[in-house]
SEKOLGU-748364 format. One record per residue (C-alpha): residue number from 1; residue in three letters; x, y, z. Coordinates in nm, 2 decimals. Each point is the difference from the previous one (the first is absolute). Example, Ala and Ser with C-alpha at 12.3 -4.5 7.8 and 13.67 -1.06 7.14 Angstrom:
<atoms>
atom resi=1 | resn=ALA | x=1.23 | y=-0.45 | z=0.78
atom resi=2 | resn=SER | x=0.14 | y=0.34 | z=-0.07
</atoms>
This chain:
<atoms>
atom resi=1 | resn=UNK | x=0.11 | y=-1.49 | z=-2.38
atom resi=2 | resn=UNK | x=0.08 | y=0.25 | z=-0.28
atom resi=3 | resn=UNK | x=0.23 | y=0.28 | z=0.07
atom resi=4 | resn=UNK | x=-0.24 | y=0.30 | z=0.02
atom resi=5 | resn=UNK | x=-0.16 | y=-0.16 | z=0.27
atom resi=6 | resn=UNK | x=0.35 | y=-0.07 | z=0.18
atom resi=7 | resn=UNK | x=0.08 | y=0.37 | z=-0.03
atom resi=8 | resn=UNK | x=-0.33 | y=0.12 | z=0.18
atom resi=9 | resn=UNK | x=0.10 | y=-0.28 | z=0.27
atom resi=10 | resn=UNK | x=0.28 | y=0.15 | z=0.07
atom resi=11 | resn=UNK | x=-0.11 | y=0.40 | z=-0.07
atom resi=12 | resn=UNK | x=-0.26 | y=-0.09 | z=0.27
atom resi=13 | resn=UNK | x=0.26 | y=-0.13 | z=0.24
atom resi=14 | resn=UNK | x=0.21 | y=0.28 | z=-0.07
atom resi=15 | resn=UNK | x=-0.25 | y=0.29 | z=0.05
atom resi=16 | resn=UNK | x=-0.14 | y=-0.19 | z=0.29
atom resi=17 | resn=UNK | x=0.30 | y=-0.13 | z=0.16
atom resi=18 | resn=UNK | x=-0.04 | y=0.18 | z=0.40
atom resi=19 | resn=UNK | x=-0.36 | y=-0.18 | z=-0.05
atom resi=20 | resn=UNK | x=0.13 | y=-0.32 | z=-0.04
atom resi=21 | resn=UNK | x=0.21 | y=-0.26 | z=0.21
atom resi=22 | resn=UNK | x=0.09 | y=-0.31 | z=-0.15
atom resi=23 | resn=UNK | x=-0.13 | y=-0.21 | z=0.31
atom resi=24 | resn=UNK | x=-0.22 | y=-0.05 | z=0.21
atom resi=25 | resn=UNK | x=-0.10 | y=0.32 | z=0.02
atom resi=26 | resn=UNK | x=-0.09 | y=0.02 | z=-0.32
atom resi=27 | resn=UNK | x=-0.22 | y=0.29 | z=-0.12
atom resi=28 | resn=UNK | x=-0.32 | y=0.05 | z=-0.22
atom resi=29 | resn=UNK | x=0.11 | y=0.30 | z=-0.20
atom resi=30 | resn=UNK | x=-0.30 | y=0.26 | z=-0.11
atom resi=31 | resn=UNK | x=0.13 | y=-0.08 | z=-0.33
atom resi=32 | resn=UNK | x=-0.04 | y=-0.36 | z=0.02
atom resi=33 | resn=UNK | x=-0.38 | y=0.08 | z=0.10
atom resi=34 | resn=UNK | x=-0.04 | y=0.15 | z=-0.34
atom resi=35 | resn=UNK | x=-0.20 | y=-0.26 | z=-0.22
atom resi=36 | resn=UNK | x=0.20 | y=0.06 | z=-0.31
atom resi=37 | resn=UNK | x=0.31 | y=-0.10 | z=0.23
atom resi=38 | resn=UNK | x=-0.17 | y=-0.36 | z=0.13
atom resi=39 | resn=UNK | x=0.27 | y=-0.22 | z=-0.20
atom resi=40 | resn=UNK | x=0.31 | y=0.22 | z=0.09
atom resi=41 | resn=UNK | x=-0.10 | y=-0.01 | z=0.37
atom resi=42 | resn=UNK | x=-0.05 | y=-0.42 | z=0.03
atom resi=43 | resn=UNK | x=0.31 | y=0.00 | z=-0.20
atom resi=44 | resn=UNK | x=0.17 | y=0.19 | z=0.24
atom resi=45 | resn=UNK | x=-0.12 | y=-0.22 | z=0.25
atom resi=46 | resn=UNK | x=0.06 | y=-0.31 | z=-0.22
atom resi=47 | resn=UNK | x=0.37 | y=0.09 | z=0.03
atom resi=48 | resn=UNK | x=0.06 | y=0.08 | z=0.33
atom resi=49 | resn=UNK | x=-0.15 | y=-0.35 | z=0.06
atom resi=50 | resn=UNK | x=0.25 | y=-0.14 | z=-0.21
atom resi=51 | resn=UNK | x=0.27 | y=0.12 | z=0.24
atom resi=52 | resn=UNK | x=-0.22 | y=0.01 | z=0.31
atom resi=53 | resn=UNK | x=-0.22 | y=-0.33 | z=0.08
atom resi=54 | resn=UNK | x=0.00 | y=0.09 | z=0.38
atom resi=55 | resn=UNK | x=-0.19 | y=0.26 | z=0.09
atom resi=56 | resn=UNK | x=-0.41 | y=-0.02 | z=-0.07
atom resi=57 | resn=UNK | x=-0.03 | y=0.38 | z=-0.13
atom resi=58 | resn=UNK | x=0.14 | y=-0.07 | z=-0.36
atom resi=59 | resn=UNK | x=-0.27 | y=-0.28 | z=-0.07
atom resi=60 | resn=UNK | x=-0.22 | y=0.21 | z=0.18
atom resi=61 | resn=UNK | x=0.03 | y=0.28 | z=-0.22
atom resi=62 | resn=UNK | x=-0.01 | y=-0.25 | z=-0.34
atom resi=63 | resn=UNK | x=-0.31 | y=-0.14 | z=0.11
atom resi=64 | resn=UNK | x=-0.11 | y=0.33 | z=0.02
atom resi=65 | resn=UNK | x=0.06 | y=0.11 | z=-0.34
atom resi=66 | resn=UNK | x=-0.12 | y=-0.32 | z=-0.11
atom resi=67 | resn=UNK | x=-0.32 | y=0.06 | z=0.11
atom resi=68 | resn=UNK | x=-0.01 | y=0.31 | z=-0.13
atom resi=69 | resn=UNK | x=0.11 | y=-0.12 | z=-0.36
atom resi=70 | resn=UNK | x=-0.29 | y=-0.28 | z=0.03
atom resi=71 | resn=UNK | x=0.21 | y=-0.30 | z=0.02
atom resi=72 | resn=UNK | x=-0.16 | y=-0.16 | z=0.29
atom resi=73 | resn=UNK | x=0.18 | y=-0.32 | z=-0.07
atom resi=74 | resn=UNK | x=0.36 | y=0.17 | z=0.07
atom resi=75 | resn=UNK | x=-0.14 | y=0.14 | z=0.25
atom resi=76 | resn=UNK | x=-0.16 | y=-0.24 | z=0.26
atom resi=77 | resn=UNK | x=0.40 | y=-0.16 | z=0.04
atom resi=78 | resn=UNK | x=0.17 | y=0.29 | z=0.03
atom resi=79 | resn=UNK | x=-0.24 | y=0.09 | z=0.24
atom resi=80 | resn=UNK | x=0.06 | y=-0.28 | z=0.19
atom resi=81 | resn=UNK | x=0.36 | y=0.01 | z=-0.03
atom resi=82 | resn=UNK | x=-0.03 | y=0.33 | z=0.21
atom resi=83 | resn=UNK | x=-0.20 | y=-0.14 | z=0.25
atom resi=84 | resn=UNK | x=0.22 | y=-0.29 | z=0.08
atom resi=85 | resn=UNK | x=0.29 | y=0.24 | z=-0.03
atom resi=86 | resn=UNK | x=-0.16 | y=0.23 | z=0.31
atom resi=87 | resn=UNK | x=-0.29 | y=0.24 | z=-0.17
atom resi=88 | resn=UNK | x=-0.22 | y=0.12 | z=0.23
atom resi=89 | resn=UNK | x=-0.36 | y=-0.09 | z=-0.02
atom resi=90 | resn=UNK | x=-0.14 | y=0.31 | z=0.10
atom resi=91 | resn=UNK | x=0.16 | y=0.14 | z=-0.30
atom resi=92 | resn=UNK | x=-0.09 | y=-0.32 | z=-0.24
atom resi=93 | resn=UNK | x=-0.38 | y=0.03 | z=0.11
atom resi=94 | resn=UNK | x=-0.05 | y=0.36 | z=-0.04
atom resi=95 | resn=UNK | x=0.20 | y=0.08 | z=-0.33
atom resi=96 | resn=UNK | x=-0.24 | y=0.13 | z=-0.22
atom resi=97 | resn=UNK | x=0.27 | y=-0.13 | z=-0.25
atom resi=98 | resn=UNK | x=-0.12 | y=-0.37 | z=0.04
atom resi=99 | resn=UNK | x=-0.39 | y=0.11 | z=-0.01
atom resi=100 | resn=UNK | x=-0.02 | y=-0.21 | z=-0.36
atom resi=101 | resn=UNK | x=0.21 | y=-0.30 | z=0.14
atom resi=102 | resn=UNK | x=-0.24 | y=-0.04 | z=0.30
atom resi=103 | resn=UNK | x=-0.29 | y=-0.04 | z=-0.31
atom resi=104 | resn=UNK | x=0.14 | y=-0.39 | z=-0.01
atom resi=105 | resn=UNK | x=-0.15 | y=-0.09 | z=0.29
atom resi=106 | resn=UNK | x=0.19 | y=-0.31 | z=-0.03
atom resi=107 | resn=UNK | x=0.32 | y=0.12 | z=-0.05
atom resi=108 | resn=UNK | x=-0.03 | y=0.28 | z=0.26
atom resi=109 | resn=UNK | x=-0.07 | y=-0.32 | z=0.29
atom resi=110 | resn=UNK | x=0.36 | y=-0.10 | z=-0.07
atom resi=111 | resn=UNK | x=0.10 | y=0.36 | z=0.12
atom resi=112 | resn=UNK | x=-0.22 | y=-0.03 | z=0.29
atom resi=113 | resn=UNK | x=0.10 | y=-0.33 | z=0.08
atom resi=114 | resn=UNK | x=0.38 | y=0.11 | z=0.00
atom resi=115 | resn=UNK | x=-0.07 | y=0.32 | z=0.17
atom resi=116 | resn=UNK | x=-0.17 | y=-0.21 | z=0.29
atom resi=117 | resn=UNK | x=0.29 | y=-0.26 | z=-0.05
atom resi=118 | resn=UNK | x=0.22 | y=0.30 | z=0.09
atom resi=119 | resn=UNK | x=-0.22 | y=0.14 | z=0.30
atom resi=120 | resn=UNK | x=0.04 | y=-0.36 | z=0.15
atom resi=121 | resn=UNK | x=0.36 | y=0.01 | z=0.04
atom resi=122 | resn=UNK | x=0.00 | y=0.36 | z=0.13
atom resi=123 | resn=UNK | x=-0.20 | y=-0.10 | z=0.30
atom resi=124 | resn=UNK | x=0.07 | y=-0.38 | z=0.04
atom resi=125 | resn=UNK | x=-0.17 | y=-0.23 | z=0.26
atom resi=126 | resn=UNK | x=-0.29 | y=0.23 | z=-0.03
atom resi=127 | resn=UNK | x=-0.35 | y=-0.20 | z=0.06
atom resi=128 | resn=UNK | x=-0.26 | y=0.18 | z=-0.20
atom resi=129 | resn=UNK | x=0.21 | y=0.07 | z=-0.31
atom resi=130 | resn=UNK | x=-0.35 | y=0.03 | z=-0.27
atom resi=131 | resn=UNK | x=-0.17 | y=0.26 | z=0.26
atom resi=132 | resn=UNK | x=0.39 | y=0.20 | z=0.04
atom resi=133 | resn=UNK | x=0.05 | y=0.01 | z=-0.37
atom resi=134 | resn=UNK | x=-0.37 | y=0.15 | z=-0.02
atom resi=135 | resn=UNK | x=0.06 | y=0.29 | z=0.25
atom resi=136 | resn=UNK | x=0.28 | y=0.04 | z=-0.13
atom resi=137 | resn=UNK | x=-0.14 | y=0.07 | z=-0.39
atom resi=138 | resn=UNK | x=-0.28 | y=0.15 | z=0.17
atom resi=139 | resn=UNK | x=0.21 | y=0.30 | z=0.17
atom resi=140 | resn=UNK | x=0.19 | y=0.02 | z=-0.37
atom resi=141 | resn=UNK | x=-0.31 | y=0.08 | z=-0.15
atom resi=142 | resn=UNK | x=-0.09 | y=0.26 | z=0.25
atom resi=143 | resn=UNK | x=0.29 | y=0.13 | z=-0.05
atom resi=144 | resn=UNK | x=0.04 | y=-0.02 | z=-0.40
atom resi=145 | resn=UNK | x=-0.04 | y=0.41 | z=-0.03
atom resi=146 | resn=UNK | x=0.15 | y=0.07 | z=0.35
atom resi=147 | resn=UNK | x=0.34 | y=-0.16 | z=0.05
atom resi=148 | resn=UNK | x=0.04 | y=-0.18 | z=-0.32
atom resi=149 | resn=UNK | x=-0.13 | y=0.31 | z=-0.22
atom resi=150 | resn=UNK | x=0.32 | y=0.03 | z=-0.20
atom resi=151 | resn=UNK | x=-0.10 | y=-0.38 | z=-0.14
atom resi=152 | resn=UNK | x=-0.29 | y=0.18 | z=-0.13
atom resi=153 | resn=UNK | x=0.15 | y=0.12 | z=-0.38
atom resi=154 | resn=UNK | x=-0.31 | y=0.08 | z=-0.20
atom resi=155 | resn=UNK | x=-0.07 | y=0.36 | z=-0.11
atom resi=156 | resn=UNK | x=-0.31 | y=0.03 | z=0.21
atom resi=157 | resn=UNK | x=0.15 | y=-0.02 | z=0.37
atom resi=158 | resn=UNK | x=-0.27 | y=-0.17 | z=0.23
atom resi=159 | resn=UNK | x=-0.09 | y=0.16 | z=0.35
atom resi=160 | resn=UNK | x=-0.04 | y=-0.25 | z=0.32
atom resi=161 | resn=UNK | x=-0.36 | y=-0.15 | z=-0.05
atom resi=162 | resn=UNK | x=-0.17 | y=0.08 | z=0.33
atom resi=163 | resn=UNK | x=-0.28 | y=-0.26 | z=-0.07
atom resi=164 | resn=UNK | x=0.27 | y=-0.27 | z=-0.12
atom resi=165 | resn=UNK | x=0.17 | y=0.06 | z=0.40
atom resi=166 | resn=UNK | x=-0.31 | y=-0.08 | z=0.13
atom resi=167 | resn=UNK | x=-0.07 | y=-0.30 | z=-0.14
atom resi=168 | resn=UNK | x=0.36 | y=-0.08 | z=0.11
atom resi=169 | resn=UNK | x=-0.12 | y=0.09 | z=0.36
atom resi=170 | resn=UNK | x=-0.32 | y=-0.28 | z=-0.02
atom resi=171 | resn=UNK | x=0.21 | y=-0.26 | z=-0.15
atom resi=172 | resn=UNK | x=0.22 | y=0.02 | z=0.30
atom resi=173 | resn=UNK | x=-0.26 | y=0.04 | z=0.21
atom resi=174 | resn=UNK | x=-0.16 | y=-0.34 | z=-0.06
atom resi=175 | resn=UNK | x=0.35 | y=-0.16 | z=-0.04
atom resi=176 | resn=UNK | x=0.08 | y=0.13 | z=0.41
atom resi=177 | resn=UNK | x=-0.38 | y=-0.10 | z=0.07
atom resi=178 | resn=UNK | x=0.12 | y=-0.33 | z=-0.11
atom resi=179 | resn=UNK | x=0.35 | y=-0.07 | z=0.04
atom resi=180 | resn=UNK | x=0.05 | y=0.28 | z=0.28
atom resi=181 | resn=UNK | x=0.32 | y=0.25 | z=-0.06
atom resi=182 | resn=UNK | x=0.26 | y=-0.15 | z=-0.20
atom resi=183 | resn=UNK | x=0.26 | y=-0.11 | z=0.25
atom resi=184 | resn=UNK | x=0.37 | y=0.02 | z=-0.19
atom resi=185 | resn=UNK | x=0.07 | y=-0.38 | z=0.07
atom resi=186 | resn=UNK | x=-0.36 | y=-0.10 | z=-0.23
atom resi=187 | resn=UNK | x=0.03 | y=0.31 | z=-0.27
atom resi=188 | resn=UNK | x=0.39 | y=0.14 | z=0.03
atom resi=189 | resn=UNK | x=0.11 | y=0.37 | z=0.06
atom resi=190 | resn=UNK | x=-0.14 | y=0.14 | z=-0.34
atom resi=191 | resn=UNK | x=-0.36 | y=-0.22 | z=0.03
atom resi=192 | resn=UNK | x=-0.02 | y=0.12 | z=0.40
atom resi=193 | resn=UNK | x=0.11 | y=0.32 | z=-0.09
atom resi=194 | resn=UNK | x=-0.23 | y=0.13 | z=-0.27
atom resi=195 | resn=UNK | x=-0.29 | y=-0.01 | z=0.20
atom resi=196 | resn=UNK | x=0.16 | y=0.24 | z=0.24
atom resi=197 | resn=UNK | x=0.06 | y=0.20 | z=-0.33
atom resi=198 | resn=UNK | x=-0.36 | y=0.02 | z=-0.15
atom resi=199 | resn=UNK | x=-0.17 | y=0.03 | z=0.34
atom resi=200 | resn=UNK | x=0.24 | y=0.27 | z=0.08
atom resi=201 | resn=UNK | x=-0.22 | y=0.23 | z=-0.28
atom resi=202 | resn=UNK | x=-0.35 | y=-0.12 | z=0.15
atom resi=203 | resn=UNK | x=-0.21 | y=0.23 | z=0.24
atom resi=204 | resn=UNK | x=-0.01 | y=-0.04 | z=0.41
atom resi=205 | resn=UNK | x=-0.30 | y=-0.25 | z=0.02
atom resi=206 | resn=UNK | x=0.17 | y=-0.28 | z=-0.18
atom resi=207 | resn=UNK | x=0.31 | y=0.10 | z=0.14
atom resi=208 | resn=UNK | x=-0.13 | y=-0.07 | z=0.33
atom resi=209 | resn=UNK | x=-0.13 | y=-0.32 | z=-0.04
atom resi=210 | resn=UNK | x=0.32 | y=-0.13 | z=-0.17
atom resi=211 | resn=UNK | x=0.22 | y=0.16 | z=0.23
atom resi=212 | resn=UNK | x=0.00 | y=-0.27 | z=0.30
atom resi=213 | resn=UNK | x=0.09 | y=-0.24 | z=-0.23
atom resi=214 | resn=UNK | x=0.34 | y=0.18 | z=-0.13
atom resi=215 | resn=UNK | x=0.10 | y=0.14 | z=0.33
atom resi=216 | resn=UNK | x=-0.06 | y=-0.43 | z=0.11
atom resi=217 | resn=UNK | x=0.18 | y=-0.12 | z=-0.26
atom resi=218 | resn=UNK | x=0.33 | y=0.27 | z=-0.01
atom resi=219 | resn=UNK | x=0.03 | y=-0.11 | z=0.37
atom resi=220 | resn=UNK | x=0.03 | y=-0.36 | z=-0.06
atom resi=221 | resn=UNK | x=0.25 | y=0.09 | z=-0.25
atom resi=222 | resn=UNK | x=-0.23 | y=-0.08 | z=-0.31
atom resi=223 | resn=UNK | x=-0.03 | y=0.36 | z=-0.12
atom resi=224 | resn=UNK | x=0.19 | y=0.31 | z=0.00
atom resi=225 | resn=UNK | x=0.03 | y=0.19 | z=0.34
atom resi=226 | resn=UNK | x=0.08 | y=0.30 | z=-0.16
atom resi=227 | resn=UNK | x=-0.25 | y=-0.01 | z=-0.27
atom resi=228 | resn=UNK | x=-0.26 | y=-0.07 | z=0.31
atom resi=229 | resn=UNK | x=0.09 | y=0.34 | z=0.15
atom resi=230 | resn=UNK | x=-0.08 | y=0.19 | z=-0.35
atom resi=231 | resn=UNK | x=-0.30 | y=-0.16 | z=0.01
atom resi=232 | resn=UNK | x=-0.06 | y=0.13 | z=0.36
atom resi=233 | resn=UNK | x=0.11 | y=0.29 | z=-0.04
atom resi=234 | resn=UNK | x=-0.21 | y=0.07 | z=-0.34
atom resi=235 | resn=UNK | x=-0.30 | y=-0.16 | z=0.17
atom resi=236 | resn=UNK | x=0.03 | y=0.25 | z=0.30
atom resi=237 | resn=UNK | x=0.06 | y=0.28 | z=-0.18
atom resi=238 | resn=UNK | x=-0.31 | y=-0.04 | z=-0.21
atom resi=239 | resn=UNK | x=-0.25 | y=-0.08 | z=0.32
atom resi=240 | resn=UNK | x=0.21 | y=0.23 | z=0.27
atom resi=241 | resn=UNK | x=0.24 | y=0.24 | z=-0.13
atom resi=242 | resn=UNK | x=0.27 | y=-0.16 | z=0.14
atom resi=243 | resn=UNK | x=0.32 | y=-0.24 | z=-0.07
atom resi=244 | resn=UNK | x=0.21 | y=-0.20 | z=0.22
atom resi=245 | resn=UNK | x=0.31 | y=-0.09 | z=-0.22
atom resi=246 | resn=UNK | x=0.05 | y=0.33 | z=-0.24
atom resi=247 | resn=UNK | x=-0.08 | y=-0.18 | z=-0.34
atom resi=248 | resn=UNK | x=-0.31 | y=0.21 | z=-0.08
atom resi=249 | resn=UNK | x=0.02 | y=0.41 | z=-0.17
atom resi=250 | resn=UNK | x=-0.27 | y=0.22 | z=-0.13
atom resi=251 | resn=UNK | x=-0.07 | y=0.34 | z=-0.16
atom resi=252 | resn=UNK | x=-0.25 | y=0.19 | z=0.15
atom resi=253 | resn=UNK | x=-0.17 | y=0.21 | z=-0.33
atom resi=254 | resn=UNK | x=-0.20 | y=0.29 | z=0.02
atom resi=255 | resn=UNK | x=-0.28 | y=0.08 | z=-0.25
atom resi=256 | resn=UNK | x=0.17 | y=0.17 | z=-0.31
atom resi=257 | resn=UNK | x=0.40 | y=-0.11 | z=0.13
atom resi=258 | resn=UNK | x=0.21 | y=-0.17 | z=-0.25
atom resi=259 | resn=UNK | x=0.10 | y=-0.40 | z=0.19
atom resi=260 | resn=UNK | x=0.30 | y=0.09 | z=-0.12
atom resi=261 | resn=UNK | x=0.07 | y=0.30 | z=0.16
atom resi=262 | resn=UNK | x=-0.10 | y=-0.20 | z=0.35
atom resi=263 | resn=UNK | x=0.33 | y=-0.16 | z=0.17
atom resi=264 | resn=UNK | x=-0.10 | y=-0.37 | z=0.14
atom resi=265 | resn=UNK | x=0.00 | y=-0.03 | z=0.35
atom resi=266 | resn=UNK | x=0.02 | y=-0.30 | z=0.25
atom resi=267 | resn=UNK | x=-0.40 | y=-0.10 | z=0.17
atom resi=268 | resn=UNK | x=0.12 | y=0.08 | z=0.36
atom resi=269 | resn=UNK | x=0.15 | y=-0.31 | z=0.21
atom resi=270 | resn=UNK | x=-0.09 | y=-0.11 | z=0.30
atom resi=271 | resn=UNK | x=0.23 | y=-0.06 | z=0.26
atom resi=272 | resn=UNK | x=0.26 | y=0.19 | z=-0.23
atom resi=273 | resn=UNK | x=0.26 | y=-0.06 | z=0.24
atom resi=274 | resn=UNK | x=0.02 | y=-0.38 | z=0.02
atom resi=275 | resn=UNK | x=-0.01 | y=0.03 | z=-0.43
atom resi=276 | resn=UNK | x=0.31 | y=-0.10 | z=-0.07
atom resi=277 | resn=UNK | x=0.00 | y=-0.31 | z=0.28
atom resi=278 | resn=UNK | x=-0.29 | y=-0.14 | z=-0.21
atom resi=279 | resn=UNK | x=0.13 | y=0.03 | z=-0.30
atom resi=280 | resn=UNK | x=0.31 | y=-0.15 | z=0.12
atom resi=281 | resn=UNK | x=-0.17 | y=-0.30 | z=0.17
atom resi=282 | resn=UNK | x=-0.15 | y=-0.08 | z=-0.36
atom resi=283 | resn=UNK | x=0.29 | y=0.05 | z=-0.24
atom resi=284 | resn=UNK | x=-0.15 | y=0.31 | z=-0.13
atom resi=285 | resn=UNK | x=0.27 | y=0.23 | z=-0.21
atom resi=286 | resn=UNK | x=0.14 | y=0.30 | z=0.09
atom resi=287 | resn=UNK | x=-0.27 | y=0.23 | z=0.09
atom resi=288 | resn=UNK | x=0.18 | y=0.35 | z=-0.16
atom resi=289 | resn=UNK | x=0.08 | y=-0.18 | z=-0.31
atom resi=290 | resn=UNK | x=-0.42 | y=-0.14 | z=0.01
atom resi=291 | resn=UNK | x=-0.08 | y=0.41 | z=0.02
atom resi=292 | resn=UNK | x=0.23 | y=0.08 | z=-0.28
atom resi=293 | resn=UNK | x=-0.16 | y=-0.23 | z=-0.22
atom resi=294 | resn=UNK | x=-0.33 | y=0.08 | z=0.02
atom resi=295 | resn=UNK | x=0.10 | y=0.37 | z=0.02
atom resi=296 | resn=UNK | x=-0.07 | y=0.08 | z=0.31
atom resi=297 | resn=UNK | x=0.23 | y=0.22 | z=0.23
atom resi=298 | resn=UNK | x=-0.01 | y=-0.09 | z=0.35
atom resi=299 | resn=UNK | x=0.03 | y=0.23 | z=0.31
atom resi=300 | resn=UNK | x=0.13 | y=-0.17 | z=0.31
atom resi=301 | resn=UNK | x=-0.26 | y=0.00 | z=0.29
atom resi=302 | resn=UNK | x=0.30 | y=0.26 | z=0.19
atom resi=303 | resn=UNK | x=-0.06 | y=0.26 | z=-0.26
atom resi=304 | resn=UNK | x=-0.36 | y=-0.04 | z=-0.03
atom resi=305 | resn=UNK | x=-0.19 | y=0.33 | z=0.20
atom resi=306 | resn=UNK | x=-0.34 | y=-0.16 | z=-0.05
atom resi=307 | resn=UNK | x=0.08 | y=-0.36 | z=0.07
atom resi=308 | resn=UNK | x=-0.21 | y=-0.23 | z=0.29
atom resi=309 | resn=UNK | x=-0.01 | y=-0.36 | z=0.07
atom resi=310 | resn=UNK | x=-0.23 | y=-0.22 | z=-0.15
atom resi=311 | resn=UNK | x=-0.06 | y=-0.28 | z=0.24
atom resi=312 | resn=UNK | x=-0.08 | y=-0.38 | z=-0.13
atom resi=313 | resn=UNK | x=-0.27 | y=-0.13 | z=0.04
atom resi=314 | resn=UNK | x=-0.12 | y=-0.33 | z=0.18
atom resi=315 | resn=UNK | x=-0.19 | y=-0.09 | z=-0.31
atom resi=316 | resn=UNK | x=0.29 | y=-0.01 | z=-0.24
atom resi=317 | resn=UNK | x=0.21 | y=-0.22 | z=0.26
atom resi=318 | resn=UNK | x=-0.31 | y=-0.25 | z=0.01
atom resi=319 | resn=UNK | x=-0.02 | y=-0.01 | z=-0.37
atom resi=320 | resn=UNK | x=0.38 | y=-0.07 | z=-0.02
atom resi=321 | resn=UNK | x=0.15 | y=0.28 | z=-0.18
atom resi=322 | resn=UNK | x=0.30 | y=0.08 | z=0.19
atom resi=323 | resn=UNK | x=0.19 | y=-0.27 | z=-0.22
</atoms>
């Protein structure tokens, strides 16, 4: 490497030293992101390799830039490097950095062979490992521009495809028509639990006919309780106004308000005074600290003028949901 080049190394490092950590928590600079600035930022990663062959970020990062640089043949093993070394696949799958390595279909089914490799040994002894490793990809797709937009680097940012989540919503429909819900011991936490995810997005009449078959499953211990009662809760508060753990808020907008302006507020509860008991039965968090993060302030029922009892009813005890 000539010496000009060394000195923008280390100019870049310099300028951009609270950005970068020489670790694991590496960091993609907004300088680095500049093309004229491809070769000093896989350099920079280059070296902290030299010194680091640890942590997965650093490969990462060079397979990254390799990519971008078009050397597809670097790329692929560094690549791979990082995902023996720990790199997420949610983040390998829906880099738009990689879009020209996943062109080699060939070489990309190595990636997906290890990333599946990787899924295996996060949920050992499961049974069904193919159909977990498909729900799995399957939520990360329907969640590409959601959860995983900041993977998403090109200059025209992509919204949520409403028609793509749908098609997401079939496909799991005819997998649960055939396999019924994915019980964690066949498909392991992540497969089980991104049907709860996707479905959690899908109107009341699908939610009720999928429902049973959650609220069955979290009580053998084969789904999440507490992801059960969102689901309750959202699914009542869409078809009766009405929650009966507290997960569920809404702004109610007038014609010509700003949503904004509108402060969230809880879908009323039933049986508000047994709330924290049911949360407690299921391992549900602290319920304050649940209002505080969806920004909702809470009055206690004590303080509440207009407050009256919302009785259960027999039909939610026959269709199981007090968890």
């Amino acid at each position: 490497m000539n010496i000009i080049c060394k000195k923008k190394i280390v100019l870049l490092c310099l300028c951009f030293l609270p950005l970068l950590s020489f670790g694991q928590t590496a960091v993609d600079t907004t300088l680095f992101r500049n093309p004229e600035n491809y070769n000093l930022a896989l350099q920079h990663y280059l070296n902290q390799i030299a010194v680091d062959t640890i942590h997965q970020n650093n490969y990462y990062q060079a397979a990254c830039y390799y990519t971008l640089l078009k050397n597809q043949e670097l790329a692929f093993p560094y690549l791979k490097n990082a995902i023996v070394k720990g790199a997420r696949g949610e983040d390998v799958i829906t880099d738009t950095d990689f879009n020209l390595l996943k062109e080699d279909t060939t070489k990309w089914n190595e990636i997906e062979k290890l990333l599946k490799l990787q899924y295996a040994q996060r949920n050992p002894g499961i049974t069904k490992l193919d159909l977990g490793y498909e729900l799995w990809m399957i939520w990360i797709e329907d969640q590409r521009y959601r959860t995983f937009k900041k993977n998403n680097k090109l200059d025209d940012k992509s919204t949520t495809d409403i028609e793509l989540h749908d098609i997401h919503l079939s496909k799991l429909n005819g997998l649960i028509e055939s396999f019924g819900w994915p019980k964690y011991s066949e498909v392991g936490i992540e497969g089980g639990d991104a049907v709860f995810f996707i479905f959690q997005h899908d109107n009341a009449e699908n939610m009720k006919e999928i429902l049973p078959l959650f609220i069955a499953a979290a009580k053998a211990g084969e789904a999440d309780l507490k992801k059960a009662a969102m689901m309750i809760d959202r699914y009542l508060s869409y078809t009766e106004n009405v929650q009966l753990y507290g997960t569920q808020a809404h702004r109610t907008i007038k014609p010509g308000q700003d949503r904004n302006d509108i402060p969230l507020q809880l879908y009323p509860i039933a049986d508000e005074e047994n709330l924290i008991n049911r949360r407690n039965a299921i391992g549900m968090g602290n319920f304050l600290e649940n209002c505080n993060r969806l920004g909702v302030t809470y009055t206690p029922i004590n303080e509440r003028t207009d407050y009256f009892v919302i009785e259960i009813k027999k039909k939610w005890i026959k269709a199981g949901y007090l968890l």
